[in-house]
PyMOL CGO cylinders between C-alpha atoms (Angstrom):
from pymol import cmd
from pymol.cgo import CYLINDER

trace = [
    CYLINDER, 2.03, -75.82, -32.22, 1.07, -78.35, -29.59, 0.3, 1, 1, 1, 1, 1, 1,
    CYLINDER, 1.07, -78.35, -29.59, 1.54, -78.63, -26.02, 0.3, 1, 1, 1, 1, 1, 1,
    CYLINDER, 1.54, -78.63, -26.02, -0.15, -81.09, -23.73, 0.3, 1, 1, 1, 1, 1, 1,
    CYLINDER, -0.15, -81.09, -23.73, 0.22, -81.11, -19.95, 0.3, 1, 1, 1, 1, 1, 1,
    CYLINDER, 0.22, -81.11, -19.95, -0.47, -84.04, -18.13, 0.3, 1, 1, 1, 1, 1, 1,
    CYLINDER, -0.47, -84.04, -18.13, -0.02, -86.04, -14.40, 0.3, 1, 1, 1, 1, 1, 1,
    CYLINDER, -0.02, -86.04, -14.40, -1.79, -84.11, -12.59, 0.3, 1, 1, 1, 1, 1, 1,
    CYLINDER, -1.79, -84.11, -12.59, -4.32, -85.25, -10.04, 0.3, 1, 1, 1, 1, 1, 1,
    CYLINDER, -4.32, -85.25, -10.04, -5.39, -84.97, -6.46, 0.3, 1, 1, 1, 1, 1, 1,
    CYLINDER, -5.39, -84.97, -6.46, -2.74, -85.74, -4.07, 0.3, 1, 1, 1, 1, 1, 1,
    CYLINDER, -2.74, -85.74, -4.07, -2.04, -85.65, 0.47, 0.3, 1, 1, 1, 1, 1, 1,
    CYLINDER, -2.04, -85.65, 0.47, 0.12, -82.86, 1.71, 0.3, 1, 1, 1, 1, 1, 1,
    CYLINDER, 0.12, -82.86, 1.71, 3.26, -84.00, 1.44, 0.3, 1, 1, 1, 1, 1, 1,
    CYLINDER, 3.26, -84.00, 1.44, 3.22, -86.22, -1.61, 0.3, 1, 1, 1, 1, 1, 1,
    CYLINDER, 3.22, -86.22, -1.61, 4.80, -86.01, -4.89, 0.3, 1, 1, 1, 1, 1, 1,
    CYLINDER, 4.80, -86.01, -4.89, 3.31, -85.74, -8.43, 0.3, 1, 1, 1, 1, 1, 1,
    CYLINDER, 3.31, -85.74, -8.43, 5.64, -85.56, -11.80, 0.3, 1, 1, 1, 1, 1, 1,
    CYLINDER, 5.64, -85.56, -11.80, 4.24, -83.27, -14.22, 0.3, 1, 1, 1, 1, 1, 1,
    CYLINDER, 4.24, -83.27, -14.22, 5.06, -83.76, -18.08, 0.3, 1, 1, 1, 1, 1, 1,
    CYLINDER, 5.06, -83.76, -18.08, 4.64, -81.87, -21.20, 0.3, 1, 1, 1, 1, 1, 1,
    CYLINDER, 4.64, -81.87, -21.20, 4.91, -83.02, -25.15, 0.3, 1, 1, 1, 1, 1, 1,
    CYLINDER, 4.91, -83.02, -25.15, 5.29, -80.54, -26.81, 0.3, 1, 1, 1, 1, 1, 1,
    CYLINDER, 5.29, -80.54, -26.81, 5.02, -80.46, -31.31, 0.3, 1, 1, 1, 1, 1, 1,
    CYLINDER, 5.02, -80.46, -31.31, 5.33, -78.27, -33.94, 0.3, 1, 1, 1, 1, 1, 1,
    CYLINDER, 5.33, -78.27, -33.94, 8.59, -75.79, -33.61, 0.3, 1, 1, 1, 1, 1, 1,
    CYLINDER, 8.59, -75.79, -33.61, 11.87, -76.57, -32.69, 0.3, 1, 1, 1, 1, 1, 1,
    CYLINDER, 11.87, -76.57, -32.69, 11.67, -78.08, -29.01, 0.3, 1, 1, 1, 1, 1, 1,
    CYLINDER, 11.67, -78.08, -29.01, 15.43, -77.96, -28.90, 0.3, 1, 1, 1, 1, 1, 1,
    CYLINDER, 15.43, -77.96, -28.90, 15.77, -74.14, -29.60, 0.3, 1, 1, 1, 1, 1, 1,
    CYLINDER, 15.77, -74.14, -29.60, 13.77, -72.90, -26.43, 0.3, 1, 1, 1, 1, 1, 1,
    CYLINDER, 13.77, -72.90, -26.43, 13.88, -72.33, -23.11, 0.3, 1, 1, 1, 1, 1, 1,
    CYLINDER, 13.88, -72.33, -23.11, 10.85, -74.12, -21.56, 0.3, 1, 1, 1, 1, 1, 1,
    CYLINDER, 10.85, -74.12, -21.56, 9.00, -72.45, -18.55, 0.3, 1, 1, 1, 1, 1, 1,
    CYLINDER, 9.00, -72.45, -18.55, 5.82, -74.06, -15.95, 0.3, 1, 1, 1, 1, 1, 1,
    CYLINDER, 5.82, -74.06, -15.95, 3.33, -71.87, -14.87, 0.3, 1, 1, 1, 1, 1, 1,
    CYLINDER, 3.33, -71.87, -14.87, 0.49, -72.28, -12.33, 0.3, 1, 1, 1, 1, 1, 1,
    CYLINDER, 0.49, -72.28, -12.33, -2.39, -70.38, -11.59, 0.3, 1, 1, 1, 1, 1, 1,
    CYLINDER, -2.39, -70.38, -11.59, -4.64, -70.51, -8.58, 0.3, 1, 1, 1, 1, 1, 1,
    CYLINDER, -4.64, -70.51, -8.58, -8.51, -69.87, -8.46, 0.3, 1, 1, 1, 1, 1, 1,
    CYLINDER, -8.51, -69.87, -8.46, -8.94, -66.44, -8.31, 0.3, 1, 1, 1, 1, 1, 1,
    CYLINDER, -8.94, -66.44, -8.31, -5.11, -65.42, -8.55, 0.3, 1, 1, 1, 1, 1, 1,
    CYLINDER, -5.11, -65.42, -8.55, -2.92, -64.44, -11.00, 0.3, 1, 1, 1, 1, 1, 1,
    CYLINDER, -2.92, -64.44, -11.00, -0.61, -66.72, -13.33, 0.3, 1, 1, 1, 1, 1, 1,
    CYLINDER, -0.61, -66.72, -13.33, 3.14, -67.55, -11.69, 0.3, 1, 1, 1, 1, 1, 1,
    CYLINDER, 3.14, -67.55, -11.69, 5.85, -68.42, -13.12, 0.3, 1, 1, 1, 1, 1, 1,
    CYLINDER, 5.85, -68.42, -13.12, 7.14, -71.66, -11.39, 0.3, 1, 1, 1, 1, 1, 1,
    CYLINDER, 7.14, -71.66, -11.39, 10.12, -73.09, -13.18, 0.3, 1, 1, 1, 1, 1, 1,
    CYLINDER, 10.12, -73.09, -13.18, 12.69, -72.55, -16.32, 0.3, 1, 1, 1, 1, 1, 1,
    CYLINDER, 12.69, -72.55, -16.32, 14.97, -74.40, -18.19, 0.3, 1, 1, 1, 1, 1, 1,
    CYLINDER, 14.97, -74.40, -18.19, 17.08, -73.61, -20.64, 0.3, 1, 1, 1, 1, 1, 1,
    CYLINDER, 17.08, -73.61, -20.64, 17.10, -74.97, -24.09, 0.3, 1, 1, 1, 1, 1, 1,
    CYLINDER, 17.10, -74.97, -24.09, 19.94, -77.26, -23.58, 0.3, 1, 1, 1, 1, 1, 1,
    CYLINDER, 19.94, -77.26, -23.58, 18.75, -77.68, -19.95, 0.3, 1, 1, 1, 1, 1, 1,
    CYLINDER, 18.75, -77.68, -19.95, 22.15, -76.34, -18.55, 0.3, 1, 1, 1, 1, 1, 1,
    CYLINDER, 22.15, -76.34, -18.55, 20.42, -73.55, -16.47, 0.3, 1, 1, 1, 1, 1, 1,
    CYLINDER, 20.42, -73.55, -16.47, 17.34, -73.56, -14.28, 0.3, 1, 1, 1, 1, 1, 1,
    CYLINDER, 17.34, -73.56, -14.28, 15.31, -71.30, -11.91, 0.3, 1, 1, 1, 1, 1, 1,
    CYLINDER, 15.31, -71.30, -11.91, 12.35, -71.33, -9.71, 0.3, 1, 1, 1, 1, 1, 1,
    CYLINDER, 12.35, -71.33, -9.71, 10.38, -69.39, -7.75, 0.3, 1, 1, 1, 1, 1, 1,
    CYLINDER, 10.38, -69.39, -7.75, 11.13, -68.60, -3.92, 0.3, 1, 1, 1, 1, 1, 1,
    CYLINDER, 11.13, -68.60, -3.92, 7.52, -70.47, -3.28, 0.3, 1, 1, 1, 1, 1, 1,
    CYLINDER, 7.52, -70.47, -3.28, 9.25, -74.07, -4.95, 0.3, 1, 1, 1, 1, 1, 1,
    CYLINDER, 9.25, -74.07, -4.95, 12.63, -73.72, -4.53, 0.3, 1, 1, 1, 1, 1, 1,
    CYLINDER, 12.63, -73.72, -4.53, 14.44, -76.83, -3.01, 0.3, 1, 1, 1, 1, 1, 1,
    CYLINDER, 14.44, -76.83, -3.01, 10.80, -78.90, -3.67, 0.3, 1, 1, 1, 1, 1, 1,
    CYLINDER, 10.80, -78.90, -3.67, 10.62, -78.63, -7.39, 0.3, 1, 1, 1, 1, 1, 1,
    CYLINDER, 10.62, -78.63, -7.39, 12.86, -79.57, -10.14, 0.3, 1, 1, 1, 1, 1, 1,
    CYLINDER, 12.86, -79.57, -10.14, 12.20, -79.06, -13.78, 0.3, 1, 1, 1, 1, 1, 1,
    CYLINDER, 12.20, -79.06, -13.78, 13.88, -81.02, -16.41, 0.3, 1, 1, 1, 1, 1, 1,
    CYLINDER, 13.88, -81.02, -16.41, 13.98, -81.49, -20.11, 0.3, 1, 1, 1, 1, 1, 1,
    CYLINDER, 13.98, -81.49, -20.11, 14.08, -84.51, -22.49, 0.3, 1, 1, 1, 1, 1, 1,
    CYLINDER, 14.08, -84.51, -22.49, 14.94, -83.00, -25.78, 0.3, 1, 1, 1, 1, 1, 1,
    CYLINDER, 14.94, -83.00, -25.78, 15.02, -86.35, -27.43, 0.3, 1, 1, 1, 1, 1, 1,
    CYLINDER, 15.02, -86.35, -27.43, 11.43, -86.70, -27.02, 0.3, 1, 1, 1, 1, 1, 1,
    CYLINDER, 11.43, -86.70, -27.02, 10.37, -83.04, -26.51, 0.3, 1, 1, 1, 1, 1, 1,
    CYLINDER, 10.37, -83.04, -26.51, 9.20, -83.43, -23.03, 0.3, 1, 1, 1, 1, 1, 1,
    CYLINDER, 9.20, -83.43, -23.03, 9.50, -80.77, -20.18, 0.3, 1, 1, 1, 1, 1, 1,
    CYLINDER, 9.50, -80.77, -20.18, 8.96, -82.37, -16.81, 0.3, 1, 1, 1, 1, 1, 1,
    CYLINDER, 8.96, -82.37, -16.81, 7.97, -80.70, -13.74, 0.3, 1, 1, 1, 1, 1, 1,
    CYLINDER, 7.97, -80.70, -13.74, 8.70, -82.87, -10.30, 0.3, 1, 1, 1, 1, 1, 1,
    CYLINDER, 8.70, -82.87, -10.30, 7.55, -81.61, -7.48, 0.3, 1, 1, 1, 1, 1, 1,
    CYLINDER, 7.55, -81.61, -7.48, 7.74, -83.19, -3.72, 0.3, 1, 1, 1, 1, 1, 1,
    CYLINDER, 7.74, -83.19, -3.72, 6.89, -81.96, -0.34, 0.3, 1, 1, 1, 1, 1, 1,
    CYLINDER, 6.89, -81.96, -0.34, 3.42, -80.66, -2.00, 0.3, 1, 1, 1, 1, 1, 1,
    CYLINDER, 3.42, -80.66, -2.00, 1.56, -78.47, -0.12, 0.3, 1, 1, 1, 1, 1, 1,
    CYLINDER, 1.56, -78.47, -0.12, -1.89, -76.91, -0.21, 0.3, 1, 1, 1, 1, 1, 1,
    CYLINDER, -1.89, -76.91, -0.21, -1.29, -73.61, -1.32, 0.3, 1, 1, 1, 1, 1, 1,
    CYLINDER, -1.29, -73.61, -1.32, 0.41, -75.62, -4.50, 0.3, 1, 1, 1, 1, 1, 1,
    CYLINDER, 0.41, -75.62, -4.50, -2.92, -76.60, -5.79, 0.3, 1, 1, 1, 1, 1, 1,
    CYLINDER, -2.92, -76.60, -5.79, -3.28, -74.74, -8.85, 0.3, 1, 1, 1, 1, 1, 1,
    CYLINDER, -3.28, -74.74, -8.85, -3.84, -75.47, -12.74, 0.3, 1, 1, 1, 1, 1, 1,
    CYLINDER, -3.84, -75.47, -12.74, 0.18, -76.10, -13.91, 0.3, 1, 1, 1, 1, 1, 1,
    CYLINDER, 0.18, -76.10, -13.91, 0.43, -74.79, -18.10, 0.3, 1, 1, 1, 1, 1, 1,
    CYLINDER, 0.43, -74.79, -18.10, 3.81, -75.42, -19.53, 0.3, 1, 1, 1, 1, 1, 1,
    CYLINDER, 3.81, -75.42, -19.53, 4.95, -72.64, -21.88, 0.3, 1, 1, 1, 1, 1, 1,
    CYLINDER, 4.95, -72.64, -21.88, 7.78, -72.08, -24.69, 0.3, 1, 1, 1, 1, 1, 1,
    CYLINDER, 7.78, -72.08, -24.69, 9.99, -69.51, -24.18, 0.3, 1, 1, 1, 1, 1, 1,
    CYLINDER, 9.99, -69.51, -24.18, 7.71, -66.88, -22.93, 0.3, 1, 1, 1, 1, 1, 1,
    CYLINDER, 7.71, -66.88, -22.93, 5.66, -67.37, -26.29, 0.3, 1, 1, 1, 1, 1, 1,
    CYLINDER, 5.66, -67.37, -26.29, 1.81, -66.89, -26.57, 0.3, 1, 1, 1, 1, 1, 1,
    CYLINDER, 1.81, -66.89, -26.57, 1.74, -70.90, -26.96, 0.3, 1, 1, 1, 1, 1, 1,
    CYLINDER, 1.74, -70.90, -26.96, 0.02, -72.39, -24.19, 0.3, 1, 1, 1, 1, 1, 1,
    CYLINDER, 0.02, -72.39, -24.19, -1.64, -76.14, -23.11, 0.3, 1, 1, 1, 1, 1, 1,
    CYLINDER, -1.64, -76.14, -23.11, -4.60, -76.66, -21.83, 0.3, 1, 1, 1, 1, 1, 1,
    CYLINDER, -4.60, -76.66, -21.83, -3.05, -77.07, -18.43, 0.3, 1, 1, 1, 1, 1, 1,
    CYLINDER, -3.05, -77.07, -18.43, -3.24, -79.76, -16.21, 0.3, 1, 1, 1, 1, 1, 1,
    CYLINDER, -3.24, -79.76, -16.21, -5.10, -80.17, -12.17, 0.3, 1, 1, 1, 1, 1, 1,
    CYLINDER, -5.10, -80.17, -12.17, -2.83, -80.47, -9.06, 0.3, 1, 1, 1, 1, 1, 1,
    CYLINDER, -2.83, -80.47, -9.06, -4.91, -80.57, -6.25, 0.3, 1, 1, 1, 1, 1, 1,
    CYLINDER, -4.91, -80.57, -6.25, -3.23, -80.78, -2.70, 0.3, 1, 1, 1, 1, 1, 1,
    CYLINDER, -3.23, -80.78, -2.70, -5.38, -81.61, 0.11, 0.3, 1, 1, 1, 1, 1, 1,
    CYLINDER, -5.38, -81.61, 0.11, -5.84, -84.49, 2.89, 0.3, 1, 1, 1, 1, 1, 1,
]
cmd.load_cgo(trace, "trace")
């Protein structure tokens, strides 16, 4: 099992970045995909879920109404889009199948002017 974060990077208050992650070696199509993020020194959050077909999605209260996660089953890709960044978003983002021990290596969002 594979999964691979990228498009992260540093980015102004207020900007957008579009997270992606390609994920190999299980049935894409069969589970619910999930972002995480954790913060220096804090715990790991659960950001985002979609469902396996994509038909259902949640957030967190902290991202609600500035993130939106979507799916491309096609080409086993979970996105993560997020606008109206702010500073206390900068955290390492890990995408994550179905609440399974696989994890990425996680990719760097850093929000600051």
């Amino acid at each position: 099992v594979q999964l691979v974060e990228s498009g992260g990077g540093l980015v102004q208050p207020g900007g957008s970045l579009r997270l992606s992650c390609a994920a190999s070696g299980f049935t894409f199509s069969s589970y619910a995909m999930r972002w995480y993020r954790q913060a220096p020194g804090k715990e790991r959050e659960l950001v985002a879920t979609i469902s396996s077909a994509g038909g259902s999605r949640n957030y967190a209260d902290s991202v609600k109404g500035r993130f939106t996660i979507s799916r491309n089953n096609a080409k086993n890709t979970v996105y993560l889009q997020m606008n109206s960044l702010r500073p206390e978003d900068t955290a390492v983002y890990y995408c994550n199948a179905g609440g399974s021990t696989w994890w990425g290596q996680g990719t760097q969002v850093t929000v600051s002017s």
